[in-house]
C-alpha positions in Angstrom: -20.5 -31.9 -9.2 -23.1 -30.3 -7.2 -25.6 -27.8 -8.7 -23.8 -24.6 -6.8 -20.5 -25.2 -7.7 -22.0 -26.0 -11.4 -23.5 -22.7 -11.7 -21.0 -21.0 -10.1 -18.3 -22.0 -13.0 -20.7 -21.2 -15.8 -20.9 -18.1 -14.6 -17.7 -16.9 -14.3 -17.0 -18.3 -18.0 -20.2 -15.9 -18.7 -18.7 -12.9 -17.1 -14.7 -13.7 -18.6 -16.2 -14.2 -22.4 -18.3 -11.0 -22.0 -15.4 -9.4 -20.5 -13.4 -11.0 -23.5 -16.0 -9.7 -26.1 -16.1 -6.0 -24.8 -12.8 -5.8 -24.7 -12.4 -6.5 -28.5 -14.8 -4.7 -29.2 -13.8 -2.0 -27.4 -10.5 -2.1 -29.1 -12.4 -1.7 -32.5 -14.3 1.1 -31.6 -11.2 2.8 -30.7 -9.6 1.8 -34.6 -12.6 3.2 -35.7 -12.4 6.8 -33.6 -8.7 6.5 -34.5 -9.4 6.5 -38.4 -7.5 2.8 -38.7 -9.4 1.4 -41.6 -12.0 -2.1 -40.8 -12.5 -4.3 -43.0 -13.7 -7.7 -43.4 -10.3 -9.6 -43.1 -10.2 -6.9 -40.2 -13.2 -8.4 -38.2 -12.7 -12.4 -39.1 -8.6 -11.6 -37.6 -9.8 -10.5 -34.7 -8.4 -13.2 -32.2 -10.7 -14.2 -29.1 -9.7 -16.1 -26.1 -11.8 -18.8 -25.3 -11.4 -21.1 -22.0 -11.0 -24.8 -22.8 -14.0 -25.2 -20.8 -16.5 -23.6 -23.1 -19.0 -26.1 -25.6 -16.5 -28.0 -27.8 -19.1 -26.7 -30.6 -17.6 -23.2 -30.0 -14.9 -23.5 -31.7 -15.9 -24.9 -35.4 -15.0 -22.5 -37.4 -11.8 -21.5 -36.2 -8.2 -21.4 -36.4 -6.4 -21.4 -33.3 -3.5 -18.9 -32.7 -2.2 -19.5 -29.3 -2.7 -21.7 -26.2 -2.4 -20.1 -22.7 -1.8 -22.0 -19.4 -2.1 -19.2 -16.7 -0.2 -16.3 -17.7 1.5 -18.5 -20.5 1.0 -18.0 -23.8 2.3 -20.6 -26.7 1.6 -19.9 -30.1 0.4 -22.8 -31.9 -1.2 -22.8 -35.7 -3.5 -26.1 -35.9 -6.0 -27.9 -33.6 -3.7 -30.9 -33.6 -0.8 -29.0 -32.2 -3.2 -27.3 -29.5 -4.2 -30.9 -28.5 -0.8 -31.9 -28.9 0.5 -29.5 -26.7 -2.1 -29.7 -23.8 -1.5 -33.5 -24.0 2.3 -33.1 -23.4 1.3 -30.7 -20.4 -0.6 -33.0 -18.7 1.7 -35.8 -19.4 4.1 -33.8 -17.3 2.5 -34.2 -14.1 3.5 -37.9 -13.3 0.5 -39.0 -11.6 -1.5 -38.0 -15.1 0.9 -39.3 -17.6 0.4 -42.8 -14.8 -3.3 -42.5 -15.3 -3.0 -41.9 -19.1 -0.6 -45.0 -19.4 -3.5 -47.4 -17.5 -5.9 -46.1 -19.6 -4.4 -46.8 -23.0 -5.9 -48.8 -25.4 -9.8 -48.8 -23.1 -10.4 -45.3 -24.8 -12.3 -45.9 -28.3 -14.5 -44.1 -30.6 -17.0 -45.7 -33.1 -14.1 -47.3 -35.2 -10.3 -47.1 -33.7 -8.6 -46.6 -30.4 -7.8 -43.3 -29.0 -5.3 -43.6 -27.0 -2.9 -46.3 -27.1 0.4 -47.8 -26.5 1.1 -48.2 -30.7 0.5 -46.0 -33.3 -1.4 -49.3 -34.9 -5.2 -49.1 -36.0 -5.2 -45.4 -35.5 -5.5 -42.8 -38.7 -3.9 -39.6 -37.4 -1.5 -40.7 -34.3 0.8 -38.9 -32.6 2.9 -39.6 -29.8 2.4 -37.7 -26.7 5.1 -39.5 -24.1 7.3 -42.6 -24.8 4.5 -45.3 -25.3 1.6 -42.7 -25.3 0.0 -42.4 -28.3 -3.7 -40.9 -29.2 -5.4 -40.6 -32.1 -5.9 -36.8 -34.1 -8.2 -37.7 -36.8 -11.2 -35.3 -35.8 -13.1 -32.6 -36.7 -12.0 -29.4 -34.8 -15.6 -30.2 -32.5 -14.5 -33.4 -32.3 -11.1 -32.8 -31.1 -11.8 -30.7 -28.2 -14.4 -33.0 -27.2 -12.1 -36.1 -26.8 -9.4 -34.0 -25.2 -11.9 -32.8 -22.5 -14.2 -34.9 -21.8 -12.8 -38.5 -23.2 -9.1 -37.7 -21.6 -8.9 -34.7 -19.6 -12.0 -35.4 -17.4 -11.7 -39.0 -17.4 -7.6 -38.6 -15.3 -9.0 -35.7 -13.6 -7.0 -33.0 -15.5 -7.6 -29.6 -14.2 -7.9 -27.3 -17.5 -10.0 -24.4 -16.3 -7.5 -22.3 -16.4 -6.3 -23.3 -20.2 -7.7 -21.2 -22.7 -7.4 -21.1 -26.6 -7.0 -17.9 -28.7 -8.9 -18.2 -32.2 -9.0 -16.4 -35.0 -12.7 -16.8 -37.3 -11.2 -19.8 -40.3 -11.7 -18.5 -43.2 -13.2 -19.8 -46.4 -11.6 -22.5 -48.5 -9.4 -24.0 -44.9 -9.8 -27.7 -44.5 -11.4 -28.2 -41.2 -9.5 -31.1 -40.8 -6.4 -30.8 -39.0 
């Protein structure tokens, strides 16, 4: 990727989560002026959309709530079930559930496969296609990060217009999905 077209794409994620962000806030201001009461399970509730794009790092710390694909929004409650569900998309389009199937069991972390044709050696699998399986066990971080950059990127995936809606996690949730 060439240094315009880089720049470019960061900065249209900069102006969508600041248009995201004023919005939100915008919309609390207005409870506010409209005597609604605020209060601290309030402001962590507040759901933000974040494109799939954004630093996996973003997202520790939260709880997702939906997962749009264009103008479609599906409401999802875990990590696992985002990455589930963005995995079965893309397995839809035959020529990435081909490049997924040629690239099962060459995709490894430090101690167990990723993605494989057997739930075997893997702690958290689930099946994404007949004879897809990848592997869930991750932090949230850690879960976006294989999804995008170990899968996604890697069979040339286009997720840019994928984005996640969050909600702030609050204390006492595992973050382990």
């Amino acid at each position: 990727m060439n240094k315009e077209i880089a720049l470019s794409e960061i900065e249209a994620v900069r102006a969508q989560l600041l248009g995201m962000v004023n919005d939100r806030i915008d919309s609390l201001i207005a409870k506010i002026k409209n005597g609604e009461a605020i209060d601290n399970n309030t402001l962590s509730a507040v759901e933000i959309v974040y494109p799939l794009s954004i630093e996996p790092a973003l997202f520790k710390g939260t709880k997702p709530t939906a997962v749009h694909f264009d103008d479609e929004k599906i409401p999802v409650k875990t990590w696992r079930k985002a990455y589930t569900l963005i995995l079965q998309q893309c397995t839809d389009i035959p020529e990435k559930r081909e490049a997924l199937m040629s690239l099962r069991n060459k995709i490894s972390g430090r101690t167990r496969i990723i993605l494989s044709d057997k739930a075997d050696g893997m702690s958290r699998p689930i099946e994404i296609a007949d004879d897809v399986f990848v592997e869930s066990f991750f932090d949230t971080e850690w879960l976006v990060r294989i999804l995008t950059r170990e899968i996604l990127d890697v069979v040339r995936y286009d997720y840019s217009s994928i984005s996640i809606s969050v909600v702030k996690r609050k204390r006492g949730d595992s973050q382990y999905l």
